[in-house]
C-alpha positions as CSV (number, residue, x, y, z in Angstrom):
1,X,6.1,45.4,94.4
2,X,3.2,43.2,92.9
3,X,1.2,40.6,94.9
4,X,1.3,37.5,93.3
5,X,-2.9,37.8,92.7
6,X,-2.0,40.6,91.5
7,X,0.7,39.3,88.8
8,X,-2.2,36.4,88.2
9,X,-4.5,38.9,87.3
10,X,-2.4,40.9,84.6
11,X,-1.3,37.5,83.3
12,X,-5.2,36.0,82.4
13,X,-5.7,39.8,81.3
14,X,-3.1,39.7,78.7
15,X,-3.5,36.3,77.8
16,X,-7.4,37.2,77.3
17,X,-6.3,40.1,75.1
18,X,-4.2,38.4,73.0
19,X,-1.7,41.1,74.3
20,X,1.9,40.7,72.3
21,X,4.2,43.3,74.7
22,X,4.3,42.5,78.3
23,X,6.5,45.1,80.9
24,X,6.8,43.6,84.1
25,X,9.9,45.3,85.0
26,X,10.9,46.4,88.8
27,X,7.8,44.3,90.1
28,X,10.2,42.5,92.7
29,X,9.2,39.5,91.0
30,X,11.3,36.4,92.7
31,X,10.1,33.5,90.2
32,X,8.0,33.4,87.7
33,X,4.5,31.3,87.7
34,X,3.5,29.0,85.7
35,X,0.8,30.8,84.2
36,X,3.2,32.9,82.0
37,X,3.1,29.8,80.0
38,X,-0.1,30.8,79.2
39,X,1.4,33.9,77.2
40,X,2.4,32.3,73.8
41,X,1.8,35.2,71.7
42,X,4.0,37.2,73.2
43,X,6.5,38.9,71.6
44,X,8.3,41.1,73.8
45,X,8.8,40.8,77.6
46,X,10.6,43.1,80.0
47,X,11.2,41.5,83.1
48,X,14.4,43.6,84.0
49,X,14.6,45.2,87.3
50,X,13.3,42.6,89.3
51,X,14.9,39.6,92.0
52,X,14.3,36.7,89.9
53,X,17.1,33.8,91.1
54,X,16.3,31.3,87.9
55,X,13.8,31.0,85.3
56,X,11.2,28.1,84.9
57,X,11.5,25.3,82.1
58,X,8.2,26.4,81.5
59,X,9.8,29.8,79.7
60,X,10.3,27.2,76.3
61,X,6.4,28.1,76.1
62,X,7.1,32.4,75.2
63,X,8.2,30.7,71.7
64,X,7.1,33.7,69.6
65,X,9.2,36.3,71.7
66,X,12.2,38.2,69.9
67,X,13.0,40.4,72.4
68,X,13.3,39.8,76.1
69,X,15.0,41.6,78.4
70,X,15.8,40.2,81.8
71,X,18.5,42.6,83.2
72,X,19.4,43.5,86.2
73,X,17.7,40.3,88.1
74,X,19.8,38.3,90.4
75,X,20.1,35.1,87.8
76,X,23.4,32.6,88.4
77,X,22.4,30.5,85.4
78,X,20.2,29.7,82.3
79,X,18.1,26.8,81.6
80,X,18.2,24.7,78.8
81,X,15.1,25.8,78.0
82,X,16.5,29.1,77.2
83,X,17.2,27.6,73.6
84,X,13.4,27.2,72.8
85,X,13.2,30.7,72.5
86,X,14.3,30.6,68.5
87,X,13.2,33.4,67.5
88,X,14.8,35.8,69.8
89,X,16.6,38.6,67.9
90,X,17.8,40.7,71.3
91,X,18.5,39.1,74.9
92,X,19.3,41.6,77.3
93,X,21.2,39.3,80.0
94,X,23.4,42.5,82.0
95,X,23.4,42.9,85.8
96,X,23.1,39.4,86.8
97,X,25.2,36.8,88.3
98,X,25.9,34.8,85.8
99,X,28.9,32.3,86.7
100,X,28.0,30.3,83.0
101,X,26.1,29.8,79.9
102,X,24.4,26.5,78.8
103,X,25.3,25.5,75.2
104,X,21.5,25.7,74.1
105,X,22.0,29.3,74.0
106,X,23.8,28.2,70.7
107,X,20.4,27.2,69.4
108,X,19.3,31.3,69.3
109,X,20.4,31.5,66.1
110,X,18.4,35.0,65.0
111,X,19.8,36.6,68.1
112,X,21.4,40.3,66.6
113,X,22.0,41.3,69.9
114,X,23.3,39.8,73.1
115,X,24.2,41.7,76.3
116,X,26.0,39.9,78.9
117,X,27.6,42.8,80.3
118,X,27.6,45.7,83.1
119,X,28.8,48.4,84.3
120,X,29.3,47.0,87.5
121,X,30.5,44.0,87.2
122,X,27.8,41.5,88.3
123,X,28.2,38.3,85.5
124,X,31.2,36.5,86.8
125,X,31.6,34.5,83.4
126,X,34.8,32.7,83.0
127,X,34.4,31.3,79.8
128,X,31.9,31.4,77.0
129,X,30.6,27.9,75.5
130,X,31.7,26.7,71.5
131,X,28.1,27.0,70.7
132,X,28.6,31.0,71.2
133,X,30.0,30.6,67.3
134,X,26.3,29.4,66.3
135,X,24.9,32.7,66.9
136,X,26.1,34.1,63.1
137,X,23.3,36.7,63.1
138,X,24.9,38.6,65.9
139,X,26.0,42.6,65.4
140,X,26.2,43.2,69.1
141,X,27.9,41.1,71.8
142,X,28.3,42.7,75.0
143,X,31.1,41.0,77.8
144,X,31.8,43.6,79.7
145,X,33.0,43.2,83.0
146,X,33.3,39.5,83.4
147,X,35.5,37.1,84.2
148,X,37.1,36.2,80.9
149,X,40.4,34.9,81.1
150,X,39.8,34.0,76.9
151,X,37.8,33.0,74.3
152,X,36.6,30.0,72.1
153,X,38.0,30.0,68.8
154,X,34.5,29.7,67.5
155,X,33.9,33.4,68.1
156,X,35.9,33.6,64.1
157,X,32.7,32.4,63.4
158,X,30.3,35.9,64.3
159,X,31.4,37.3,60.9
160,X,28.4,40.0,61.0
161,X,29.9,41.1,64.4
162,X,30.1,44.7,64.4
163,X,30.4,46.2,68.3
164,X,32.2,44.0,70.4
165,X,32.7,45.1,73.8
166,X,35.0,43.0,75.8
167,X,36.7,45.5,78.8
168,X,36.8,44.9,82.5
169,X,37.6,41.1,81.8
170,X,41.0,39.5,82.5
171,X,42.0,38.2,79.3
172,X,45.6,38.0,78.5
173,X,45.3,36.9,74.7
174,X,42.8,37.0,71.8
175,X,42.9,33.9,69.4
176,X,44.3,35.2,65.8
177,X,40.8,34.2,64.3
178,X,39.2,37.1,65.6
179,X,40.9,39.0,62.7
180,X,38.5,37.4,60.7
181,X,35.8,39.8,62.4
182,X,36.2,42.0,59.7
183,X,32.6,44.0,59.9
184,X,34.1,44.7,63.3
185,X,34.4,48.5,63.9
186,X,34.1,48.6,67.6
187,X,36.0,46.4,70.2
188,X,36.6,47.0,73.1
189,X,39.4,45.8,75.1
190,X,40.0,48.2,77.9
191,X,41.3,47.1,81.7
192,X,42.3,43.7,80.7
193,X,46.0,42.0,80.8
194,X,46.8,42.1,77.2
195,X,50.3,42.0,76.4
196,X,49.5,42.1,72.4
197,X,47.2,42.3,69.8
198,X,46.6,39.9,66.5
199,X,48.6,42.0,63.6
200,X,45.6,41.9,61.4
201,X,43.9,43.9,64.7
202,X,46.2,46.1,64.8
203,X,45.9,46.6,60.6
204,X,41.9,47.1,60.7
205,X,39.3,49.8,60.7
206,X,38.4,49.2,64.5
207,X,38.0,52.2,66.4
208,X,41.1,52.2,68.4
209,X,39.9,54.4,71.0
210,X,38.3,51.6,72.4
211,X,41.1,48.8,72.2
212,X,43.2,50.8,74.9
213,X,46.5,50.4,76.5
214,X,48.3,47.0,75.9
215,X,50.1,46.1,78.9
């Protein structure tokens, strides 16, 4: 636990030192102030461990950050201002209670990898916005154990895709385009209610040992 003079204090020291990595993981942290504002130049932040509910507007203002990990928090949804954040290249979004995503996360278009999933099953996502497909620099896309009953055609679109993890969902289909994945070599598709698989699937490289039984 950190006081919030406490959290004050390590904010003016870092913005002071010009500091560019910031770990204020398992703080129990419930919001954020707005003095992180005051941390521009910041290019990585862990805040993952911590209680936080939502995130401020004010997060627009970490515009330099590439990687920020906000795990295993207790977030139901993502502000618009999420899509400031251009220049992120990883978003660590697992363990949290995430019901949706805004489309603005559409505007992250150096993401490489994107991790809405866990082990336990805390996102309850039930569908994933069009704007997932603007996201063409992503290799990694973790959905695991959500609430997927399928997916947006625009996911043809991720053609640099190369792990796709889409088990514990509840999918029943996958759209044909996903065949043209074809940097895939990992997806996923354990414990879901698949009935079949897209031929060209069922023709490609993909580790099979991780597309499981088909109902």
């Amino acid at each position: 636990m950190i006081t919030h003079d406490e959290l004050l204090q390590i904010i003016d020291r870092a913005a002071r030192e010009g500091v560019t990595e910031l770990n204020l993981s398992d703080r129990g942290l419930t919001t954020l102030p707005p003095e992180m504002a005051q941390l521009s130049q910041l290019t990585g932040l862990d805040l993952s461990y911590n209680q936080l509910t939502s995130l401020p507007e004010s997060i627009a203002h970490l515009s330099n950050l590439t990687v920020l990990s906000l795990s295993s928090n207790r977030l139901t949804s993502l502000p618009n201002a999420i899509g400031q954040l251009t220049h992120l290249t990883t978003l660590d979004l697992s363990g949290n209670r995430l019901t949706s995503l805004p489309d603005a996360i559409g505007r992250l278009t150096h993401l490489t990898t994107l991790n809405l999933g866990d082990v336990f099953g805390s996102n309850k996502l039930t569908s994933l916005p069009d704007a997932i497909g603007q996201l063409t620099h992503l290799t990694i896309l973790s959905l695991s154990s959500n609430q997927l009953t399928s997916l947006p055609h625009s996911i043809a679109q991720l053609t640099h895709l190369t792990k796709l993890r889409l088990n514990r969902n509840q999918l029943t289909s996958l759209p044909d385009a996903i065949a043209q994945l074809t940097h895939l070599t990992v997806l996923d598709l354990r414990e879901n209610h698949l009935t079949r698989l897209p031929d060209a699937i069922a023709s490609s490289r993909i580790d099979r040992a991780y597309v499981g039984a088909i109902n």
